[in-house]
Structure formats: C-alpha cells, structure tokens
C-alpha positions as CSV (number, residue, x, y, z in Angstrom):
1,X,0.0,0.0,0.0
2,X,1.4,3.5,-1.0
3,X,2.5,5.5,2.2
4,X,-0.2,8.5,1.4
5,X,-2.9,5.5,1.5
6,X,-1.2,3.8,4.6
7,X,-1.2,6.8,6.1
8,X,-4.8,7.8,5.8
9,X,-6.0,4.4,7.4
10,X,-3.3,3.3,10.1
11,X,-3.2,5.8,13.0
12,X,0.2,5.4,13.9
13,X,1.1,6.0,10.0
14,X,-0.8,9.2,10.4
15,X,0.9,10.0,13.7
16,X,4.1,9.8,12.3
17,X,3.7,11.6,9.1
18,X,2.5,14.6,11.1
19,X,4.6,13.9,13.3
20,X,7.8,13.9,10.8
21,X,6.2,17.0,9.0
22,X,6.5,18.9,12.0
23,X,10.2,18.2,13.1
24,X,11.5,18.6,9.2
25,X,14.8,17.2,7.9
26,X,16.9,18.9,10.2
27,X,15.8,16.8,13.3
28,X,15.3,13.9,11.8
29,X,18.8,11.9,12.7
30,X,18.2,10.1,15.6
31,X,19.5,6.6,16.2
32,X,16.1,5.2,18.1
33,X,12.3,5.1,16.5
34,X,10.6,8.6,17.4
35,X,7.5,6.3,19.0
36,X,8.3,2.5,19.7
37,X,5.0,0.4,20.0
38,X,4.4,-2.9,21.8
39,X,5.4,-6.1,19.9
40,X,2.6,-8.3,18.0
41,X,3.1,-10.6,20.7
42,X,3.4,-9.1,23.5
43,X,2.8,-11.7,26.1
44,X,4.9,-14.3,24.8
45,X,7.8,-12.0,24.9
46,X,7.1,-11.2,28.7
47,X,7.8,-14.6,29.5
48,X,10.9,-15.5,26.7
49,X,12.3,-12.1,27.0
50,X,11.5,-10.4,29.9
51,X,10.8,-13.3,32.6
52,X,11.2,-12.8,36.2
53,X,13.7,-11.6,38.5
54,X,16.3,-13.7,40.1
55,X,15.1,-16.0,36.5
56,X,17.2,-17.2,33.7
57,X,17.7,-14.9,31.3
58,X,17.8,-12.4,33.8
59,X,16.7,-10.0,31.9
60,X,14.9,-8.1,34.9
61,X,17.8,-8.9,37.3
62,X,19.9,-11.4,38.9
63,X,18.1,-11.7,42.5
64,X,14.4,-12.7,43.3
65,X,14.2,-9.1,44.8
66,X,16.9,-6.9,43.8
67,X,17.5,-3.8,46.0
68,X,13.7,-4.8,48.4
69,X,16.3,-7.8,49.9
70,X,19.8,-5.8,49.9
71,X,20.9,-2.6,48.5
72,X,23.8,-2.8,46.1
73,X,27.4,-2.0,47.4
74,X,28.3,1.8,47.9
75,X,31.8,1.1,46.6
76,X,33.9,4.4,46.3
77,X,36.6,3.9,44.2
78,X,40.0,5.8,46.4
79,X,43.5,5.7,46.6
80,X,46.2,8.0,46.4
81,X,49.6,8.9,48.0
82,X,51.0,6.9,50.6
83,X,49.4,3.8,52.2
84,X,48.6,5.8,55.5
85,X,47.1,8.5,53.3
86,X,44.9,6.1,51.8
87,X,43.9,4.4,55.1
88,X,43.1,7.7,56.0
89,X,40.4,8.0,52.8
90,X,39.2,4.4,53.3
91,X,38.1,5.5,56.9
92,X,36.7,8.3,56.5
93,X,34.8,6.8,53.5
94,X,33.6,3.8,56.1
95,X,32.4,6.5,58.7
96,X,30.4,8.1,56.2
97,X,27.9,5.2,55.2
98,X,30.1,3.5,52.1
99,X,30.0,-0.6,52.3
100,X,32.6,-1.8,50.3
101,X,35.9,-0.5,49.5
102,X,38.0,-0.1,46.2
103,X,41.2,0.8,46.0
104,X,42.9,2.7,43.2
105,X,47.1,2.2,42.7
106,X,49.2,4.1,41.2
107,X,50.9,3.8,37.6
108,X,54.2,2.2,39.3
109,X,52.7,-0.2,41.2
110,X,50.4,-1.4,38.5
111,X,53.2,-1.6,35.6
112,X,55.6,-3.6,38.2
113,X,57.9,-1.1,39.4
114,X,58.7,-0.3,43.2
115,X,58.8,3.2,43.8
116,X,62.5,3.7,43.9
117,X,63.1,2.4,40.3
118,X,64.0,4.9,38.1
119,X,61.6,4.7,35.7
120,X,58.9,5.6,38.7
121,X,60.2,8.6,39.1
122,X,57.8,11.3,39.3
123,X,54.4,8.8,39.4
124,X,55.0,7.5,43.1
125,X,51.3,8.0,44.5
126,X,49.9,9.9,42.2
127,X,46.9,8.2,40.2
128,X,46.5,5.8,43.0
129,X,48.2,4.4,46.4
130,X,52.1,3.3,46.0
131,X,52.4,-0.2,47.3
132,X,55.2,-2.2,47.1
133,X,55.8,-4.1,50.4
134,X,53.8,-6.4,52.4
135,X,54.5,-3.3,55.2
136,X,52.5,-1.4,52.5
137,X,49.5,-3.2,52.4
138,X,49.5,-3.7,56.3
139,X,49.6,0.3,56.6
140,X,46.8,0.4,53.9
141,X,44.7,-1.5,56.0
142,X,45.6,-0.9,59.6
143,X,42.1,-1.1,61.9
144,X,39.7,-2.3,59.1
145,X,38.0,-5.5,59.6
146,X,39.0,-7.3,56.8
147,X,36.5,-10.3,57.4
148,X,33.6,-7.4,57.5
149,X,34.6,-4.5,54.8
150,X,34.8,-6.4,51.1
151,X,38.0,-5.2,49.0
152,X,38.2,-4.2,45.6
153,X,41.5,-3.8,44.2
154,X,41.6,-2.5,40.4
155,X,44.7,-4.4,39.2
156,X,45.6,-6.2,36.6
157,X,49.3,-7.1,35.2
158,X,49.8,-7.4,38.8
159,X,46.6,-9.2,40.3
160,X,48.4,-11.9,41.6
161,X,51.6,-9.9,43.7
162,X,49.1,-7.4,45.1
163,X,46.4,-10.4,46.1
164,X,49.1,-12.5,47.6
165,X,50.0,-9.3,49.4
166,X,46.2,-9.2,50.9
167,X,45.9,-12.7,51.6
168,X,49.2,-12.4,53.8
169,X,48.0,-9.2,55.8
170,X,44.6,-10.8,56.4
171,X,46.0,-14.2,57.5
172,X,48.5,-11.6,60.0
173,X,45.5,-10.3,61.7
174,X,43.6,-13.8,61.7
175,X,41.4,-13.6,58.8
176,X,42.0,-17.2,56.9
177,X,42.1,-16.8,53.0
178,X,38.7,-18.8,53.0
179,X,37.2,-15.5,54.7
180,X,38.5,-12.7,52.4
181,X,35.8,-11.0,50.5
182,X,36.2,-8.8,47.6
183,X,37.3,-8.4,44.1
184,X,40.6,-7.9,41.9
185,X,40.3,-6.9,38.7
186,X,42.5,-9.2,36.8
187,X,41.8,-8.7,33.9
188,X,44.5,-8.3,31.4
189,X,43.2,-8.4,28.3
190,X,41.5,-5.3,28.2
191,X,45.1,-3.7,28.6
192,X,45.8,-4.5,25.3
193,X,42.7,-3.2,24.2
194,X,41.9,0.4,25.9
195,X,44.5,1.2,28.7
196,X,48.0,-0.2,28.2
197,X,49.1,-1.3,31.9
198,X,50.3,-4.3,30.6
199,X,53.8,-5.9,30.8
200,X,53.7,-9.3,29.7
201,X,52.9,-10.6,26.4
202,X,49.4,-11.8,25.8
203,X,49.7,-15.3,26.5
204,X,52.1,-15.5,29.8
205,X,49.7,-12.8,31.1
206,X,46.7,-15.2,30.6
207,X,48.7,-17.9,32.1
208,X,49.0,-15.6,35.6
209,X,45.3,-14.8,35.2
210,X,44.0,-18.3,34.9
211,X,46.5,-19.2,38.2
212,X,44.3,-16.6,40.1
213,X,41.1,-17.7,39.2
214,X,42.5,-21.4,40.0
215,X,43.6,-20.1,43.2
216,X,40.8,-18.4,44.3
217,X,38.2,-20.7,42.7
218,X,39.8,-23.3,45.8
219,X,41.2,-21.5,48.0
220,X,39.4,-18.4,48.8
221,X,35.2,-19.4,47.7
222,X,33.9,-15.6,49.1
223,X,36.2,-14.1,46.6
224,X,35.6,-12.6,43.0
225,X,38.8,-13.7,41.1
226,X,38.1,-11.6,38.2
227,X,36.4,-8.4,37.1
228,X,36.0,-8.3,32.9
229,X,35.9,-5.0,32.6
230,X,33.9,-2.8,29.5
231,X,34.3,0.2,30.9
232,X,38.1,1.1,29.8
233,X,36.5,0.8,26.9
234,X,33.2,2.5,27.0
235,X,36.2,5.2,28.3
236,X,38.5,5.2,25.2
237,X,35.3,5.4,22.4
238,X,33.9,2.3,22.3
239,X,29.6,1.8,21.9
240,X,27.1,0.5,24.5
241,X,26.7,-2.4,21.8
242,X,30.8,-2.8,21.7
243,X,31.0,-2.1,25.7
244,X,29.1,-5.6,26.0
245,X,30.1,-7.4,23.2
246,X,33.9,-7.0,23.6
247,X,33.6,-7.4,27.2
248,X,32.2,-11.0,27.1
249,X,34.4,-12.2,24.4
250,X,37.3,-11.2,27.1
251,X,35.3,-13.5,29.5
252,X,34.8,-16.2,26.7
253,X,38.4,-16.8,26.8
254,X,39.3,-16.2,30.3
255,X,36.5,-19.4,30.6
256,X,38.1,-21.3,28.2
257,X,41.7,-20.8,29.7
258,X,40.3,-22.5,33.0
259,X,38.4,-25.0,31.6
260,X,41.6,-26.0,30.0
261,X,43.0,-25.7,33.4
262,X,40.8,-28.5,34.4
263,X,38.8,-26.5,36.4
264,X,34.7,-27.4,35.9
265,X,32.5,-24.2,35.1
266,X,29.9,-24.6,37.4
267,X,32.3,-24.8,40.2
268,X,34.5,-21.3,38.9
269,X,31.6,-19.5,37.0
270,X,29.1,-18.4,40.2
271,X,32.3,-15.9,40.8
272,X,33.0,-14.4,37.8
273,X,32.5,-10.7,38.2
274,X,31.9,-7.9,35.2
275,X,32.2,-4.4,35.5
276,X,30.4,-1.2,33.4
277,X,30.7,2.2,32.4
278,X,27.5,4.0,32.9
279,X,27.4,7.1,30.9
280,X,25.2,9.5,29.7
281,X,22.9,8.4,27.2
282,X,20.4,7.7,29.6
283,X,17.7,5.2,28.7
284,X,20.5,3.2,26.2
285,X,22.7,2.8,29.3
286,X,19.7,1.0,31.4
287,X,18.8,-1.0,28.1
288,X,22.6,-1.9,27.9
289,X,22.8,-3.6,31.5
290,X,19.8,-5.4,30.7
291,X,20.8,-6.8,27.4
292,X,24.4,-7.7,29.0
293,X,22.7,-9.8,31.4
294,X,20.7,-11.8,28.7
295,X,23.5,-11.9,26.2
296,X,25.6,-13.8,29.3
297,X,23.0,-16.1,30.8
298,X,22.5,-17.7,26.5
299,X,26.6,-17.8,25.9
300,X,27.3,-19.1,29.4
301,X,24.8,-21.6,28.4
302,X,25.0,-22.2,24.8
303,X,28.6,-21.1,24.3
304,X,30.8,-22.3,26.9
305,X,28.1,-25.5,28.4
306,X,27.2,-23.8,31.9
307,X,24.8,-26.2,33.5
308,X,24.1,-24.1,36.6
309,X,21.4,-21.1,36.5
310,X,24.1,-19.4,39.5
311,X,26.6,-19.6,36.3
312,X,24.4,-18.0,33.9
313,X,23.9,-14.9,36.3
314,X,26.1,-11.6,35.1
315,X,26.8,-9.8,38.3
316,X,28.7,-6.6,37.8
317,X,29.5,-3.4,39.5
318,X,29.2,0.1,37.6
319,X,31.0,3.1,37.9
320,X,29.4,6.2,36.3
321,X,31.5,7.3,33.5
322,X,35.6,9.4,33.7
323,X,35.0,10.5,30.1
324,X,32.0,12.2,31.0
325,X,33.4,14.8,33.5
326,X,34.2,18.0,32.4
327,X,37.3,20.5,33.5
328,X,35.0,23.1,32.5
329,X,32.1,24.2,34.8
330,X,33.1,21.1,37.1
331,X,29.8,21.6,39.1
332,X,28.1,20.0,36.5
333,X,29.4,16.8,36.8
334,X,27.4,16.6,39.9
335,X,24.3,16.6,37.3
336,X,25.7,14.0,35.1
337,X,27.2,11.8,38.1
338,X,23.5,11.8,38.7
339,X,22.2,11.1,36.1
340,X,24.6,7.7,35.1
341,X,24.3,6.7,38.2
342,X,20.7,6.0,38.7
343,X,21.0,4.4,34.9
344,X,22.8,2.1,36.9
345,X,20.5,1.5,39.5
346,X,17.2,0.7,37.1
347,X,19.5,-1.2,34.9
348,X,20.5,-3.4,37.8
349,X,23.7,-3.1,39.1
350,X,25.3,-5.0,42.2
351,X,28.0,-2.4,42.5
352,X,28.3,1.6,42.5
353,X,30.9,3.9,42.4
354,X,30.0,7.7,41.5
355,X,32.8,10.1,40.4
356,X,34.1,13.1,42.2
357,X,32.9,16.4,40.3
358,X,36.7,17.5,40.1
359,X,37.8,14.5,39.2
360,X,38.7,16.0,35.6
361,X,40.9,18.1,37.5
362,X,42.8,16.0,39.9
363,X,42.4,13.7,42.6
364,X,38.3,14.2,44.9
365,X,39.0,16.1,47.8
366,X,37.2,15.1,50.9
367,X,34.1,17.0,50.0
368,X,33.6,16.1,47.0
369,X,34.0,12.5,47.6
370,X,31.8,13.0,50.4
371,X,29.1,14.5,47.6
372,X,29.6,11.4,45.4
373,X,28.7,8.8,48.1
374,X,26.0,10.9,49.0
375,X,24.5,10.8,45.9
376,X,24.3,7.4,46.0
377,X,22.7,7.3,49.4
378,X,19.6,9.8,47.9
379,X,18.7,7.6,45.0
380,X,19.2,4.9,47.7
381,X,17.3,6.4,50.5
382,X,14.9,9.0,48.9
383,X,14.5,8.1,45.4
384,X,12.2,5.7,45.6
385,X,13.7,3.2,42.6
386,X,14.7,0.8,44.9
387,X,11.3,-0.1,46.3
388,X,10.5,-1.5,42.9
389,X,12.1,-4.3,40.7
390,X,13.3,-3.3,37.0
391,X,10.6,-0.2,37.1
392,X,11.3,0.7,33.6
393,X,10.8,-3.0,32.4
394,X,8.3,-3.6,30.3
395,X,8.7,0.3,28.8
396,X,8.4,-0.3,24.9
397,X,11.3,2.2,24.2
398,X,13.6,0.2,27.0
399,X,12.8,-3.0,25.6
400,X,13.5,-1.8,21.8
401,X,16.8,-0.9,23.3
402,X,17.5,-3.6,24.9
403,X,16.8,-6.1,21.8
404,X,18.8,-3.7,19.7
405,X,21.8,-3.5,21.8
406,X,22.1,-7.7,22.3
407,X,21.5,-8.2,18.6
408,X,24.1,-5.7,17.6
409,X,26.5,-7.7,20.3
410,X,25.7,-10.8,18.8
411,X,27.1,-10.1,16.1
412,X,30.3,-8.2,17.3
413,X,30.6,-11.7,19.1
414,X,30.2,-14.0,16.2
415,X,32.8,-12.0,14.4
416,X,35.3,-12.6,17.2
417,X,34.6,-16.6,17.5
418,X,35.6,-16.8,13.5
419,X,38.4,-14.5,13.8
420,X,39.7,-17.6,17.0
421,X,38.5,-15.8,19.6
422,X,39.6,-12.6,21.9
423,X,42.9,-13.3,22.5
424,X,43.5,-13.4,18.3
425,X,40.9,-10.6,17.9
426,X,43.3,-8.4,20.3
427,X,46.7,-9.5,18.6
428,X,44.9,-8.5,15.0
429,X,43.7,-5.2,16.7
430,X,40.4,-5.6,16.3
431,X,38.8,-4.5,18.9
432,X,41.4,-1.2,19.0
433,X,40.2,-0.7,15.4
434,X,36.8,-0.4,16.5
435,X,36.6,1.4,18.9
436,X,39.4,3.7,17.6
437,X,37.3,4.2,14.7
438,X,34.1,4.7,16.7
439,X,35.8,7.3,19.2
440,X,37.3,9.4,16.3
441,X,33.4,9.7,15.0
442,X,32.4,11.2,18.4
443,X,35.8,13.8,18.2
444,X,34.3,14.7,14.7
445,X,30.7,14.9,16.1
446,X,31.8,17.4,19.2
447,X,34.1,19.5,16.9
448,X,30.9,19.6,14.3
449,X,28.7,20.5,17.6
450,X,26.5,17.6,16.2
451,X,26.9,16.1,19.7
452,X,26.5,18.8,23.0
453,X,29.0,18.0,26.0
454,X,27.3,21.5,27.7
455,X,30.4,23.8,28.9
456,X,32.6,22.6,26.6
457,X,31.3,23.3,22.5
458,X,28.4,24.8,23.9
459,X,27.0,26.7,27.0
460,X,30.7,28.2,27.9
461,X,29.7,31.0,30.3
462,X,30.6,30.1,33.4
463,X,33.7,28.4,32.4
464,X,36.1,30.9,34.2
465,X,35.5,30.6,37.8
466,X,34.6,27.1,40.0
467,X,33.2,27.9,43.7
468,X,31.0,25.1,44.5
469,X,33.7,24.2,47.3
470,X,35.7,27.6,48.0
471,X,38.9,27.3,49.5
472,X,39.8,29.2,53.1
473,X,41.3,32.2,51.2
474,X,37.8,33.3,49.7
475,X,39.3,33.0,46.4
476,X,36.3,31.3,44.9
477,X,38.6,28.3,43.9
478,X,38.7,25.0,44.7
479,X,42.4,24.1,45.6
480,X,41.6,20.3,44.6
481,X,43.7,17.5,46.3
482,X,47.3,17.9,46.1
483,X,50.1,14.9,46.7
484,X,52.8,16.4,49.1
485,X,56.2,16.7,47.4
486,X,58.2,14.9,49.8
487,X,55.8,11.3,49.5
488,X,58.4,10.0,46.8
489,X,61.3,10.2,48.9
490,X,59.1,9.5,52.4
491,X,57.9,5.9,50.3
492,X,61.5,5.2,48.6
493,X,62.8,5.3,52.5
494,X,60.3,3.3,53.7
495,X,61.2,0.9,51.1
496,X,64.9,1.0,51.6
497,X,64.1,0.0,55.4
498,X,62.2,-2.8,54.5
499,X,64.5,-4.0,52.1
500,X,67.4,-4.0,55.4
501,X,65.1,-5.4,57.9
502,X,64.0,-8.6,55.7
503,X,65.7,-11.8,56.0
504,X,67.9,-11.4,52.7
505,X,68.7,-15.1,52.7
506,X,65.2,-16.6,53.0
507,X,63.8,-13.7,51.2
508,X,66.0,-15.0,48.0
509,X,65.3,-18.8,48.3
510,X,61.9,-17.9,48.7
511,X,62.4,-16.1,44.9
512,X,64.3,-18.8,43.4
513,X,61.4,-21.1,44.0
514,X,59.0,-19.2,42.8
515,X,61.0,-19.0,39.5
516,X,61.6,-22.7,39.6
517,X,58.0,-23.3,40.1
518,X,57.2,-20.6,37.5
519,X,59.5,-22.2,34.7
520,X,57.9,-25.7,35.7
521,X,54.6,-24.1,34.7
522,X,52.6,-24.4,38.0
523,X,50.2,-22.6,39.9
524,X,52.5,-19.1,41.1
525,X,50.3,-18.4,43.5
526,X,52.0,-21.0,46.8
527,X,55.2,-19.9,46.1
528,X,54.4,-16.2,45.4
529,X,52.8,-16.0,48.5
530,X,55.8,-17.9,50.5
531,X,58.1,-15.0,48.6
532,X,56.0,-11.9,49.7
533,X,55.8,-13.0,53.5
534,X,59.8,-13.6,52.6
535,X,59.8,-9.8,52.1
536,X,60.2,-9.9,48.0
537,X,58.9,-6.3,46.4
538,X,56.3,-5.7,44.0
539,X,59.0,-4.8,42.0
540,X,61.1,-7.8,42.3
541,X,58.9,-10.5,41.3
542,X,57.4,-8.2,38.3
543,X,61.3,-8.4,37.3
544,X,61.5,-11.7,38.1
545,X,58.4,-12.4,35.3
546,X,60.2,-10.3,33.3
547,X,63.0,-12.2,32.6
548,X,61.3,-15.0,32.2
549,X,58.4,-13.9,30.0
550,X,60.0,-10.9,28.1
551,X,58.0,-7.7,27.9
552,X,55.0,-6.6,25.5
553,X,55.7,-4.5,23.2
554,X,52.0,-3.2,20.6
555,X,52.4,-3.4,17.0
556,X,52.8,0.0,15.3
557,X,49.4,-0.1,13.4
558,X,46.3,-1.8,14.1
C-alpha cells in the first residue's frame, strides 16, 4: 500500500507523518524510533524475553528481589599517596555510610615497578596508592576489619603480587584466606585493548590470570577472582553495543583458559564478576545492562556449556563514566554523576561507584567524595527506585533498546569466534580498530557541535570561575587535592628499610622457587605468597616475570 494510502488508514502512520512533517529534515537523525510500539506478541515475549527476576535470562535482574532484599554495594573507588594516606580515605569513607571498599594504585605499582626504580620517578602515588611491600599493604589497611569491609582492588598485570600481598595481611591479623571477601580486577586483556598497563605478552599474562582464578576458585570461595571489565573501553570510544560485546568475548576466553585448566564451570563461574561504564545516554545505558545480562546467561549456556542457572547470572559493578566529566564548569558533573548513576540502578547493578565532580581536574578532595557517596545514598534512600524491581521494564522504548543493543552484540561476538576468539581478535587489533574508529566519529561529532558536551562546545559562560567548594582564602577556587612533594622520597625510605630489615637469605630462596616453580609451569600463587611473606617487592617479582616472560611491546598499526 502507498504511504499516502497507509497513512490515511493506520493511526500510527498518520501519527508519524504529522509527526515527521513537524520536526523537518533537520531533526530527523536520531538513532532510536521517534515512537516505539508494543510487539505483535506481547505476552509471549514477557515470558521468553523479559521473565522474572532472580530468573534465567535475567533480563529483569539477577536476585528474586533486587534492591527490596539488599541494597547494592556503595563502593567508592579511592586511593592516592601513601598507604597511611589512603587508610586515611578508606576511613573516613567507612564512617560516612560507604559498604565496600575499592582501591585505586598508582601507575608504578600497576606496571611492576617499586617506587624507587627509576623509571617511577615522578608517578609515586599519584593516580592511586604506592604499594610495594607487604608493610604497604598492612599500613593500607591498619584497623579495618577485613573479614567485614569487602575489597576491591583494580589491578591487573599485577593481580596476583598485590592479592598475595592481601591474603598475607589478612592471614597476620587472623582472617583465613577462606574468609577474604572482595574483588581484583585481573583482567589483562582489556590492557591490550583500551589502557596499556600491561607488561607481559598476551599469552604468559593469561597464564597468571587463569592461576588466580584457579587459586581463588579453591582456596578463597567468598572471593571474585576476576572483574572483565567494559568500561576502559566504553572510556576510550567504544559503543554500548561494543561495551558488552567485547567485554564478554574477554570473559569467553578467560572461561576457556580455565576449563583447560581443568577446572569445571559450574564450580568457577558463580564468581566471575563484570564491570560497566554508565554514561550518559540515559535510557540506552539501562537497556545496555539489561541486554548484558541476557546476552551472558545464553553464551554461558549455549557457548561455553554452563549447567548451573548461578553460572548463567552476570553480576557486575558500575562506575558512572571518567570521560564524561568536564574541567570546565566542574559543578556539572554533579548533574551527570547523577544522572549515570541511577541508569545504573534501574539497569541493575550490584555495585556503584560515583565520580568526584573535580575529578577532571585532579584527585576528589574530601568534600567532593563526600558528595559522590551521597548521591548514591539519595537515590538509595529518597529516590524511591529501589522499592521496585526493574521499574522501567516492560517500557516499549527500553525493551527496543534492549533487543537492539544484544543483537548488535551478537554479532560483534560471532565476528570474534571466527576471527579464533579474543585473545587473536586483540593481537589483530580488532577491537582497538573499532573502537578507535568509533571514538574518532564522536571527536568529529563534538568539533561539528552535532553532539553537545554543555560547557565545553556549547554553553561556555561560566567556564572561568569554580566555587561550588571555596577554598579558606575566599578566592572562589577550589584548591583540589594535592600529593605532598616529599611522599616520593618519604615511600622510597620506607622501602629502603624494609629491604634491610628482611631476612635477605630466606627472602631469595623464597624467589628462586617461585622462578623454579614458575619455569615448571605451575600454579604461582603458593610460592608467590611464600616470597612476599619472605619480604620480595612488588617490583622484584614483576622483574622476576620479566625475565622469564620478556615484555609486551604493541604493534605500530592496528
């Protein structure tokens, strides 16, 4: 039937032609229907689609109630400075109402130096806490309950010095291994892919990932031995669709490397972890959650032979998104902090951290991490969203979204299995292709002031001054946090103390067996653990691998 006829018989087709006439050609670019309906048949895809909470697919969430039985973790990412600085944060944080702590270290520790080496120089403490010592991670967590507050550490070419360096400070103040709960992040392939704290080449670094998970799967059963993380890549460009796509083909192969481990997939799976961006494209980032959760529970099933519902169920945390805070008019982050954040919550998250407002600018002050928890705490408190399970399910635009953003992953996915999988798709450059291409589209789209970021190509008035938190001079400026010059050379004497006190002897048989054991291709995590209680650095086992494994270097193109 012509459209003029359609039109003048359907009354949606009528709708929409007015509806087109009346926002002309220049409007007319979005990416989403201007009116999505319900489906033909809307009750059968209730129960396929949708279901119930707590119910494969999960579509609606992973527990029978969601937030009615337990809110989700108020986990404030923090870490700077020294350890005793940091203790400092996590208390303070604790006082205030947060539940689970995450801790942030900085560029030396996570690339495997010990703050003395000369290629720290300049970086001790300054994106995150320096920690190279057992004596470091007792200070980090001197008078915290370690069988009560749950850790997060984001770490990753590291994971298994700085867990082994947990596990021997909570077995010092009598908390058994068994007992630990938390998270480390460990996840090493999306270094390669969107942030470049690797040091080994790919497929060593998979082989001290998959010792972790083997470790943790029997050793420590309250802990989350991984964390496939999307949002480094949501952060350097990459789509909601690519976000979840590219972060389960990560997990696909992390699966794989313990199945051929030996380890079985309904034992390991139940504590697989994921973690999102949430950013600002607000009713696509709740869609996005949901259709990660789907998209899992069928390839954890279908893919990878899961015979447990508990290992079909994606669990993640969320932190609103870096790339969205602005240097300009800072006090708008507080808006778009906001905003992601309860995206997060009515998509379903376990897990929250929400950003500082200046952290475009520098490490949160007090204040302002103050501000971020209490955000959470409103939309927890005062909100209302809680009380009800998946409000927005159900919605017809939501579920459009949601459909859209699985198929669209889908495919990203069956592209990766005939390329051989994740770990061949990174070495190709695949995924850095992608989302390379896809974050030079949204440069062209902000220079072209086709997309808004307000304050920045539009909206600049305002842009000169920042007063939300005055300092004491009555300057109107925020000072922001600063790092006190003499923490480099405070930390490198620390170090140089513990290196005198150790017992240098057992301290270097306790290295040569972990390189033995390393070389003989077993589990590092025993003697790693055995070497760190010896006294061995960060540094010195990171240069141990190094020798043994060589060091990454990218291809020039991709």
């Amino acid at each position: 039937m012509p459209a003029r006829r359609r039109a003048a018989t359907d009354p949606k087709a009528r709708w929409e032609a007015a509806a087109r006439a009346q926002i002309g050609p220049k409007m007319d670019g979005g990416t989403v229907p201007l009116l999505v309906g319900p489906p033909e048949d809307a009750d059968a895809v209730a129960v396929e689609r949708l279901g119930f909470p707590g119910v494969p697919p999960y579509t609606r969430g992973v527990q029978p109630t969601m937030y009615r039985g337990r809110l989700w973790t108020f986990r404030q990412y923090s870490g700077f400075g020294s350890a005793r600085e940091t203790n400092k944060r996590f208390r303070f944080l604790l006082e205030r109402g947060q539940t689970g702590l995450s801790t942030a270290f900085d560029l030396p520790t996570q690339i495997g130096y010990d703050s003395d080496h000369a290629k720290a120089k300049g970086e001790v403490g300054r994106v995150g806490v320096a920690i190279t010592s057992l004596g470091d991670m007792r200070r980090l967590f001197e008078g915290i309950p370690l069988d009560k507050a749950t850790v997060s550490m984001t770490i990753n070419a590291t994971a298994p010095i700085l867990l082994a360096l947990l596990v021997g400070v909570g077995e010092e103040s009598g908390v058994p291994r068994a007992k630990l709960g938390g998270t480390v992040q460990n996840d090493i392939l999306k270094e390669y892919i969107a942030r470049g704290t690797y040091i080994y080449p790919p497929e060593p670094s998979i082989r001290l990932t998959t010792d972790v998970i083997e470790f943790a799967t029997r050793e420590m059963p309250q802990w989350n031995y991984i964390s496939v993380s999307g949002y480094h890549m949501r952060e350097a460009g990459a789509t909601a669709s690519q976000e979840v796509a590219f972060t389960i083909a990560n997990a696909i192969a992390y699966v794989r490397a313990a199945v051929a481990r030996g380890l079985d997939r309904d034992e390991f799976l139940p504590r697989l972890s994921f973690f999102f961006s949430s950013d600002r494209n607000f009713l696509e980032e709740i869609a996005k959650f949901r259709a990660a959760r789907r998209l899992w529970a069928y390839v954890a099933r279908e893919t990878l032979g899961a015979k447990s519902p508990r290992s079909w169920a994606m669990r993640f945390h969320t932190q609103t998104a870096g790339s969205s805070l602005t240097a300009q008019q800072p006090e708008l982050n507080v808006v778009r902090t906001t905003l992601e954040a309860l995206a997060a919550v009515l998509g379903g998250t376990q897990s929250l951290h929400t950003n500082a407002l200046d952290e475009a600018r520098g490490l949160p002050t007090e204040a302002s991490a103050r501000l971020a928890l209490r955000t959470q705490q409103i939309l927890a408190e005062e909100s209302g969203v809680a009380s009800t399970i998946d409000p927005l399910g159900g919605a017809y635009e939501i579920e459009y979204l949601t459909d859209r953003i699985e198929s669209e992953a889908r495919d990203y996915l069956d592209r990766v299995e005939q390329m051989g999988g994740a770990l061949v798709a990174v070495e190709k450059g695949f995924f850095q292709a992608e989302i390379a291409r896809e974050a030079y589209r949204i440069a062209k789209a902000r220079e072209a002031k086709e997309e808004i970021v307000v304050g920045v190509n539009a909206f600049p008035d305002g842009n000169d001054k920042f007063s939300l938190f005055p300092d004491e001079t009555g300057s109107g400026r925020s000072r922001g946090l600063t790092i006190a010059p003499d923490l480099e050379r405070d930390q490198q004497r620390e170090l140089a103390r513990w290196r005198t006190d150790r017992d240098a002897r057992k301290c270097g048989s306790a290295m040569a067996t972990l390189e033995k054991e390393t070389v003989a291709g077993h589990n590092v995590m025993p003697p790693l653990l055995a070497a760190v209680r010896a006294g061995a650095t960060l540094g010195e086992v990171a240069e141990l691998w190094r020798g043994l494994f060589g060091e990454y270097r990218p291809p020039r193109t991709f």
